[in-house]
N, C-alpha and C positions, 0 to 999 in steps of 0.2 A: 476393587471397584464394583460396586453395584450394578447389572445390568439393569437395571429400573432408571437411572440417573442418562437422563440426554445428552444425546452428544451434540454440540450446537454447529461443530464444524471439524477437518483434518487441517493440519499442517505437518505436511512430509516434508524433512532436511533431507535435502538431494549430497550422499556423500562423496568424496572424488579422492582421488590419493592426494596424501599428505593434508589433509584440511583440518582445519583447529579444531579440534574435539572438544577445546573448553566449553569452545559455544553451543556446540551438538547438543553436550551434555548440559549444558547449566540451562539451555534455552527448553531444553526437555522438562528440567527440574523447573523452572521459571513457571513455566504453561501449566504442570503440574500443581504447582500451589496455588496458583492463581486459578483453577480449577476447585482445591478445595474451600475458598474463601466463598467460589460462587455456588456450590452446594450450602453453603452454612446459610446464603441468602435467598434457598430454596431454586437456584438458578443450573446450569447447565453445565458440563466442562466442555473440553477442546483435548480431541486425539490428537498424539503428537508420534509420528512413524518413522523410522529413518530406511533409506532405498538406497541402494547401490545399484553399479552397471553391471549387469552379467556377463557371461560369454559372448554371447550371441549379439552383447550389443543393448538388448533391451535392460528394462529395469524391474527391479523387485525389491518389497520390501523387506529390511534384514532384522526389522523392533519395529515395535507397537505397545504405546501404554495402555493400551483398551483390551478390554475382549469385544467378543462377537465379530462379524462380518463386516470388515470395512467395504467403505466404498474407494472412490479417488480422493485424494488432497483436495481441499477447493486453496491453500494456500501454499506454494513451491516457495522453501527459504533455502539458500548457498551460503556456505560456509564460507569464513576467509580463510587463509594459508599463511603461515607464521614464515615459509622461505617461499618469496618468488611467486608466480601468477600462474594462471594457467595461461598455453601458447595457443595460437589460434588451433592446430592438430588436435592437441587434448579437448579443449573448449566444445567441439564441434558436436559428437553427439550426444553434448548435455544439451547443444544450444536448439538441435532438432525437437527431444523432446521435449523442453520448456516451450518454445514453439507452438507442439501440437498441445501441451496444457492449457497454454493461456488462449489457446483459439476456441477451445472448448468452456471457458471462462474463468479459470483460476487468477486469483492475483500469483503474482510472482516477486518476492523481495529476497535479498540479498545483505550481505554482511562484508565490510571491510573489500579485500580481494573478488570474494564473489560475484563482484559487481563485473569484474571482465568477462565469466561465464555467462551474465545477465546478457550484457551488451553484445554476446556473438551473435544472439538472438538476431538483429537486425532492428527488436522491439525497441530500443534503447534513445533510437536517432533522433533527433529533434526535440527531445526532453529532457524532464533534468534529473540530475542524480549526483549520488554521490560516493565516496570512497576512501578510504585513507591516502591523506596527504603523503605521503611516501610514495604510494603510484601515481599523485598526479600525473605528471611528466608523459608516465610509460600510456597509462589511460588517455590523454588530450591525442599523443602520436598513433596509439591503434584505434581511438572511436571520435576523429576529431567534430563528427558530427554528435554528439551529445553533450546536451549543454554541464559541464560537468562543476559543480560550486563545494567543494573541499571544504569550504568554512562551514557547512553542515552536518550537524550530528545524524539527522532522518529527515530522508525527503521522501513523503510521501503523495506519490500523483494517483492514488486511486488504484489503480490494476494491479501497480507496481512499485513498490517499496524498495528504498536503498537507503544501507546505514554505512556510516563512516569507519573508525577505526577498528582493531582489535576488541576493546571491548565494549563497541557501539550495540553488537546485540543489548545488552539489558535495555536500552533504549529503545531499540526496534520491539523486544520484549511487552515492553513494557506499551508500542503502539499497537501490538497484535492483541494484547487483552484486554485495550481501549477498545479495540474495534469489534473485536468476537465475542467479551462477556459486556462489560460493564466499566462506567468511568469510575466507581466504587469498590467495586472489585480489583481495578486495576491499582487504586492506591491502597487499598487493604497491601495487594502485593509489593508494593513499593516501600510501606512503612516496614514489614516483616522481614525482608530482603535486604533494607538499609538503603535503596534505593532513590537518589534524590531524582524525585517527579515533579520538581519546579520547570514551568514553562508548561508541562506536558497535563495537568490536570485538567481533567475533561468532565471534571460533577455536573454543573450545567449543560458542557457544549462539545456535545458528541460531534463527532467526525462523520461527514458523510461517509456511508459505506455501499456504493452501488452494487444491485443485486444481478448478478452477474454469472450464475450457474440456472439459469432458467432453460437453459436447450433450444431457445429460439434461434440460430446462427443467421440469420440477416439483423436479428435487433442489437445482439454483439458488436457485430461489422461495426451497427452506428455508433454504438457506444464506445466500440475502440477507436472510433474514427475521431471521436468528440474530443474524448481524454488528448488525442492527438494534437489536436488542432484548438485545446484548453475552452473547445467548447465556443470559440469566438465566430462571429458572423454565423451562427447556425441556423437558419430559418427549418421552419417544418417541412419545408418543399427539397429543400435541399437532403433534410435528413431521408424524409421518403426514396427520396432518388439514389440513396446511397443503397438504401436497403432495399429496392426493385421493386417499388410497389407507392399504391396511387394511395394517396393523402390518408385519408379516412380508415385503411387498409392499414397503412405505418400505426394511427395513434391509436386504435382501437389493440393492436398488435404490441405496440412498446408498452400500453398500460399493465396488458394484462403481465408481459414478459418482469417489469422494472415495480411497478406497485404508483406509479407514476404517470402524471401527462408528461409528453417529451416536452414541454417546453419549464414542468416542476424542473425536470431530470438539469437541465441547461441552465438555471437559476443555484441548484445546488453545488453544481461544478463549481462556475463560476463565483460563486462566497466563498466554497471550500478554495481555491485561488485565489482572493485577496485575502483571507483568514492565514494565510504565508507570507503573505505581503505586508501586510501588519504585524505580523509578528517576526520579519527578520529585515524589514527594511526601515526608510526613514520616509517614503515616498508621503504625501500629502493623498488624502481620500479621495480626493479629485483627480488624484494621476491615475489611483489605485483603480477608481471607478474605470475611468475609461480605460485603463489596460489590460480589465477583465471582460471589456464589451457594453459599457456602458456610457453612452453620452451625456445623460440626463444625471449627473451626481447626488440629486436629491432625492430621485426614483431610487438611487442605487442605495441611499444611506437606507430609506422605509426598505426594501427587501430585506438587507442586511440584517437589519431590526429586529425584523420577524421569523426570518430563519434561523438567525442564534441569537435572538435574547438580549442582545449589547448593542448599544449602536456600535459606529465604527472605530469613535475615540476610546469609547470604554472598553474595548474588548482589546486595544491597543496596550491600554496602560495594565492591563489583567496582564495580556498573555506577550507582550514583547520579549525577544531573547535582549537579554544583559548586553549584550554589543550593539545592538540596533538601536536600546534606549540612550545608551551611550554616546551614540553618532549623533 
């Protein structure tokens, strides 16, 4: 590889004994080709590193597709495990360092099993996720605070990603190179791989992708607060107040930290939120509206509009999963 060619982002697979090396490896190969498709469109690739725990406890990386001098991951992925789960003893100091990644802003997603290492985090509670049907049971009895929906191939909440089965990577795959190259790129990769990307095609309508390695840690805070709490009842008074600072101080600070006004940043959540809800429920626009924070369903259909391109029916009938058209 060229050292001329940019790198647009890292993604280190965090590895643990016994973890499925299929994904390790194909998800490397995955990111890898999808890397070359986005040089051929004059664009960027994605380091892909894999880390293991040391002696001592800490971690280091054991591969690297890149040369030169990396930095950190800004994306932590967990492999699943073909026998058995990790227990909470093994889980614990993977769950410390994801912990201290994701507070310094990395997303954090997960594969199949992996999603138990996700969830020792603490990060896990009150949102939603997913895993292979197999662990439901053992998952709802160890993290019965996360809302955990099994019928999901990739639930994507922004910071953190969780895909379902064994071989739900190419799916995850496949939303990591929606989100880091291109929704072109990403089905270049999909047709050459044999990959079906139905549902998942993102030509027009990119995925919000919160920027979220800036180094501001009080604008963080608000942003992991948001993700938390999907963003709802969030006034600007409140947000300031999370992040310890008077009005004018917060938005002057979250623009420059996000690329955004905090109240854009609260608008995009929130679509990216019914943009899930459209596509895997049967709710009516008007449930959908108000149960992303909006009263006014009419306000909500013109936002929707403008931020991706569809109103709320037509983006419905584009991107619904096959079960939810169904229902």
């Amino acid at each position: 590889m060229s050292a001329s060619v940019p790198v647009k982002a890292e993604i280190g697979i965090l590895l643990y004994d016994r973890c499925q090396m299929s994904m390790t490896h194909g998800m490397t190969d995955l990111i890898d080709i999808a890397g070359q498709f986005s040089r051929q469109h004059g664009g960027p690739v994605v380091r892909v590193s894999h880390w293991r725990m040391q002696a001592d406890g800490g971690f280091a990386r054991c591969f690297d597709t890149q040369e030169g001098t990396p930095g950190m991951p800004e994306i932590w992925l967990l492999p699943g495990r073909l026998t058995g789960v990790p227990d909470a003893q093994e889980a614990a100091p993977y769950a410390r360092w994801l912990v201290d990644r994701h507070a310094a802003g990395a997303t954090l997603a997960s594969n199949c099993g992996g999603a138990f290492l996700l969830a020792a985090t603490g990060l896990l509670s009150g949102r939603p996720a997913t895993t292979h049907w197999w662990f439901a049971e053992e998952f709802r009895s160890r993290f019965p605070d996360v809302k955990l929906d099994c019928d999901r191939i990739v639930i994507d909440d922004g910071d953190i990603i969780t895909a379902g089965g064994l071989m739900a990577w190419t799916d995850l795959g496949m939303r990591l190179v929606d989100r880091l190259l291109d929704p072109t790129v990403m089905l270049d990769t999909a047709k050459f791989l044999l990959i079906d990307a139905t549902g998942r095609e993102q030509k027009h309508f990119a995925r919000f992708m919160p920027r979220m390695t800036h180094g501001d840690e009080p604008i963080l805070k608000v942003q992991h607060w948001l993700a938390a709490r999907e963003a709802k009842g969030a006034s600007v008074a409140e947000m300031a107040a999370t992040a310890g600072m008077e009005e004018r101080t917060f938005q002057r600070r979250f623009k420059a930290a996000t690329a955004m006004t905090a109240i854009e940043y609260v608008q995009h959540l929130r679509v990216a939120k019914a943009r899930e809800h459209l596509e895997f429920t049967r709710r009516t626009v008007d449930q959908i509206a108000w149960s992303v924070g909006y009263e006014d369903a009419a306000a909500f259909r013109k936002l929707f509009h403008r931020l991706v391109g569809l109103s709320p029916g037509d983006y419905r009938a584009r991107f619904a999963a096959p079960a939810a058209q169904a229902a």
